[in-house]
C-alpha positions as CSV (number, residue, x, y, z in Angstrom):
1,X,28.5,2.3,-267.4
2,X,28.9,1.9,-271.0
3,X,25.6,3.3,-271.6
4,X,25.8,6.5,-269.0
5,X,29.5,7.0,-270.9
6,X,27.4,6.8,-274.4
7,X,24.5,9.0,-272.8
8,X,26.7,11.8,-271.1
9,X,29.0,12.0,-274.9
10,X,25.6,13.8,-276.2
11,X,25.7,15.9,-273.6
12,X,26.6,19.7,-274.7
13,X,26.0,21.3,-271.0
14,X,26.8,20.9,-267.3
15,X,23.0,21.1,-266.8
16,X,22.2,18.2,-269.1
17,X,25.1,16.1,-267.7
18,X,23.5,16.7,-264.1
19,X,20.1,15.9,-265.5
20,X,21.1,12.8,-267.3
21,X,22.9,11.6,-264.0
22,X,20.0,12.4,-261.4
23,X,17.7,10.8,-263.9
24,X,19.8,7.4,-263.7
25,X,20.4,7.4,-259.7
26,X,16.6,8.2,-259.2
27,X,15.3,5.5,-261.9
28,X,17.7,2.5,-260.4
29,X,16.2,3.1,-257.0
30,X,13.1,2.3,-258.4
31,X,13.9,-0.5,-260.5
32,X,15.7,-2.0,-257.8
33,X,12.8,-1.5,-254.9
34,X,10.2,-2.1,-257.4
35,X,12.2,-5.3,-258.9
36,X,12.7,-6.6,-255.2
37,X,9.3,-6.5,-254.3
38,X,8.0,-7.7,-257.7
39,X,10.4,-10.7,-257.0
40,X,9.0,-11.0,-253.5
41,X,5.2,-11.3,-254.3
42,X,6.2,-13.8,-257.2
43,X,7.6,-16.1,-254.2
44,X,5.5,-15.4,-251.3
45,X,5.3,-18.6,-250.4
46,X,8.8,-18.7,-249.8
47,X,9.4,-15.2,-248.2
48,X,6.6,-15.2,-245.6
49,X,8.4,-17.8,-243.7
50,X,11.6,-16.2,-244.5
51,X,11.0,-12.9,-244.5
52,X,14.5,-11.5,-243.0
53,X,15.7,-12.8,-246.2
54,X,13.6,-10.5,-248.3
55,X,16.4,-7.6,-248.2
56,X,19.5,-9.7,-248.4
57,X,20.0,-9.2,-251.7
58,X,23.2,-11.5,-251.8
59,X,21.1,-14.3,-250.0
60,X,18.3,-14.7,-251.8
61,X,19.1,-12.9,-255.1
62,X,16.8,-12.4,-257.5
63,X,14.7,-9.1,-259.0
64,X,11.4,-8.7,-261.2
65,X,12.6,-7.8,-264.4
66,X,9.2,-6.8,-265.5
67,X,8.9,-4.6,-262.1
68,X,12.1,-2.7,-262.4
69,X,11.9,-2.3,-266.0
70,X,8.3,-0.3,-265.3
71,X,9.1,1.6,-262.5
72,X,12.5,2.4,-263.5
73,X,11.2,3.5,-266.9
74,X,8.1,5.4,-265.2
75,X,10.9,7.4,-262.8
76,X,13.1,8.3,-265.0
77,X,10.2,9.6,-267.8
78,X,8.4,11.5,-264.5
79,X,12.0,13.1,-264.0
80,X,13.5,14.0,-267.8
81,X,9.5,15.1,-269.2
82,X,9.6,18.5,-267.3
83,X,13.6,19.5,-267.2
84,X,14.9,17.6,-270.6
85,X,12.7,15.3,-272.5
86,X,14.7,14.5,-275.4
87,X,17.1,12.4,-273.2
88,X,14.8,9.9,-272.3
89,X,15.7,7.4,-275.2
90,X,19.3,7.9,-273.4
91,X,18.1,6.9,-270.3
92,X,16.0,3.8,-272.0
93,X,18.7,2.5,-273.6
94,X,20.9,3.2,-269.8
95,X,18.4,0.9,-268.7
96,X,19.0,-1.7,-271.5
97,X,22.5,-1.7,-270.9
98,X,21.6,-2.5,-266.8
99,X,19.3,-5.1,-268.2
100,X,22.3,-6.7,-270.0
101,X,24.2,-6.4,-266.3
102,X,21.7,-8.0,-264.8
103,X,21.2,-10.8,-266.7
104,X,24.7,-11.8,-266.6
105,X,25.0,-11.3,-263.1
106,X,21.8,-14.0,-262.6
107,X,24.3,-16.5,-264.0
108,X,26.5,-16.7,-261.0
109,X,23.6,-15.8,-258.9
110,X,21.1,-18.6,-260.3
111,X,18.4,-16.6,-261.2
112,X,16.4,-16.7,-264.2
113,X,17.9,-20.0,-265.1
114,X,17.0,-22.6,-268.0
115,X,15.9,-25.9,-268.4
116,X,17.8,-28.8,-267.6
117,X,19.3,-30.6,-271.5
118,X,20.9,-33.9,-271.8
119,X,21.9,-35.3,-275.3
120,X,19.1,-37.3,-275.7
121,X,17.5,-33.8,-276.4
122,X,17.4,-31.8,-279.4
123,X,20.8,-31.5,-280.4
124,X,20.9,-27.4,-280.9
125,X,19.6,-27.6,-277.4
126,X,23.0,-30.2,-276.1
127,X,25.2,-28.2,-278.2
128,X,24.4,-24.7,-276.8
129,X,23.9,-26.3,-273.0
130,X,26.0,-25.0,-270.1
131,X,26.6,-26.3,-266.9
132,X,25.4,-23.4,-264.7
133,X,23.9,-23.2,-261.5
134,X,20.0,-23.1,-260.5
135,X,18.3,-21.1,-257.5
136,X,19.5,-23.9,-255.1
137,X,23.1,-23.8,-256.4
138,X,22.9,-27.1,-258.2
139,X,24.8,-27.5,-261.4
140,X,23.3,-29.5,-264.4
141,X,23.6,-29.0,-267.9
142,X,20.5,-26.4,-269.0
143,X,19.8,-23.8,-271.4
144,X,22.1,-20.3,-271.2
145,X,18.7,-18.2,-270.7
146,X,20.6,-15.6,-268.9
147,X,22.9,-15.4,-271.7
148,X,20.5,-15.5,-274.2
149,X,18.5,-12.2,-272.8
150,X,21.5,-10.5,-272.6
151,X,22.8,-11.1,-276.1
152,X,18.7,-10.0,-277.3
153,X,18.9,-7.4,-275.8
154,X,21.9,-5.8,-277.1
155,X,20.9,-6.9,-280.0
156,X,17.9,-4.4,-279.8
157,X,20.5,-1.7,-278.3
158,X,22.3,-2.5,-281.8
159,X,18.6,-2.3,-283.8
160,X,17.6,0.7,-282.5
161,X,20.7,2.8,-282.5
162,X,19.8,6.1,-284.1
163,X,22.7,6.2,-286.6
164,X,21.5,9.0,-289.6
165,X,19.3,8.0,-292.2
166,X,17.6,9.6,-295.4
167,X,14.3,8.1,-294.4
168,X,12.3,10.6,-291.9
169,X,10.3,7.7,-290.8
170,X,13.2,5.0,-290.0
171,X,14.9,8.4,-287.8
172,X,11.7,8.6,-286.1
173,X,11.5,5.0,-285.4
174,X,14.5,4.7,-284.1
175,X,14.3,7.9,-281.8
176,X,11.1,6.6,-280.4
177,X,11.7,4.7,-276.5
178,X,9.1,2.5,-277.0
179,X,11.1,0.2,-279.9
180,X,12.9,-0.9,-277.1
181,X,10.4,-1.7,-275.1
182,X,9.1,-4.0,-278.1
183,X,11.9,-5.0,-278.4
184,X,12.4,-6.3,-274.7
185,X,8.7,-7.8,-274.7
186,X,9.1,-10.0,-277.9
187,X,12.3,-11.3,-276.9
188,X,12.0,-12.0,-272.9
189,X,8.5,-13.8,-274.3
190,X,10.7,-16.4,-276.3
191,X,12.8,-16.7,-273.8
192,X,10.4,-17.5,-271.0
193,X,9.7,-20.5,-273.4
194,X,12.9,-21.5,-272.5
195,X,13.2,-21.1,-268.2
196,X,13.1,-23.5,-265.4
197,X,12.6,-20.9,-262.7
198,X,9.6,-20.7,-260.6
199,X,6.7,-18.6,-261.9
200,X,2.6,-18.7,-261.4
201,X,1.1,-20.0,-265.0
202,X,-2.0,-19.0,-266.3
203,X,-3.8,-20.4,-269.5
204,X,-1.1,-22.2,-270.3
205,X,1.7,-18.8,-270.3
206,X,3.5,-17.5,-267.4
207,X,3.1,-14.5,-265.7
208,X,5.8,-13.1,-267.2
209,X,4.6,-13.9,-270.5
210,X,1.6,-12.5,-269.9
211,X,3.4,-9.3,-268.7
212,X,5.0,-9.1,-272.1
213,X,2.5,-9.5,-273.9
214,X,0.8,-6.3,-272.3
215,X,4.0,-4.4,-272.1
216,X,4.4,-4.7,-275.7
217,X,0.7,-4.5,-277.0
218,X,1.5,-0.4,-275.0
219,X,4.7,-0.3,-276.3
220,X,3.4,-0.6,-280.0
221,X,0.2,1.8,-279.3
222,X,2.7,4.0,-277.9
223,X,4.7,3.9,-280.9
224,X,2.1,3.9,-283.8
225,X,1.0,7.4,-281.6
226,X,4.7,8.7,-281.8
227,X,4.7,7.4,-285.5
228,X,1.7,8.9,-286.9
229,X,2.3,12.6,-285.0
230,X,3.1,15.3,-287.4
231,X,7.0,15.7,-286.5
């Protein structure tokens, strides 16, 4: 809500607040859809012997982050590119603000939880512990991972706002979509460092990590593109 209320205070007409709100409604669809079923191929294992749980969202939560991010990012630039392209970064940063939601939601809900601490550990790691559930509701002290995303990534909301600035280049920066998406990928890649929740590994990162990794390696082509247009 608090970036739609941001988004819709740039708005100058009835057409653009239309826009901006069709844009949002078509890209959460996506992300959700697409985040489910990216959440259900990560645990197959699991859903095809419990596949009536697959839509019970309440159940069994959980969403790809990675998933919903893309396609609600693909919709919504597929929508705004032909009616109003300027308001993309709006809806990007919409989308950040949902990816805050989320991540604080997945701390009731269990999802996307930490590692378990104990003060043998490092003692950063005891100090910043919280007593928060896992995917099978068990409490233990682990590391706030939810909570840590969420603060990262308004962080980035806060890095990339496009306050004015005398310097052409820092405006464009910080008008360009795809610093968030760096943004997101460097960050969620600590952080995965830092999760206890199941995920396939390969070469020694996991999948997510690996999704990262190419999600930023676009975002930063995408941006040196944007960068080195004539404006």
């Amino acid at each position: 809500m608090i970036g739609l209320i941001l988004a819709l205070r740039k708005c100058n007409t009835l057409a653009q607040v239309l826009t901006i709100l069709q844009a949002c409604i078509l890209a959460s669809i996506a992300a959700i859809v697409a985040g489910r079923l990216g959440f259900i191929l990560l645990h197959f294992d699991y859903f095809q012997d419990h596949l009536h749980e697959s839509i019970k969202l309440m159940q069994t939560p959980g969403l790809s982050e990675h998933a919903a991010l893309l396609a609600g990012w693909w919709a919504g630039w597929r929508y705004l590119r032909p009616r109003q392209p300027n308001q993309f970064g709006d809806l990007a940063r919409i989308m950040l603000w949902i990816g805050i939601g989320a991540a604080l939601g997945c701390i009731e809900a269990g999802c996307g939880y930490g590692i378990e601490v104990w003060p043998t550990d490092h003692a950063l790691a005891w100090a910043i512990s919280v007593d928060w559930p896992d995917a099978y509701t068990v409490s233990n002290p682990r590391l706030p991972t939810q909570l840590l995303l969420a603060l990262w990534l308004l962080a980035s909301l806060v890095i990339t706002w496009r306050s004015p600035s005398p310097f052409q280049f820092q405006h464009r920066l910080r008008q360009s979509p795809a610093l968030l998406l760096v943004c997101f990928a460097i960050g969620d890649f600590a952080i995965q460092f830092l999760r206890a929740d199941a995920m396939p590994i390969f070469a020694g990162l996991r999948l997510s990590q690996w999704l990262d990794l190419g999600l930023g390696l676009y975002a930063i082509v995408d941006l040196t593109i944007s960068l080195t247009m004539r404006p």
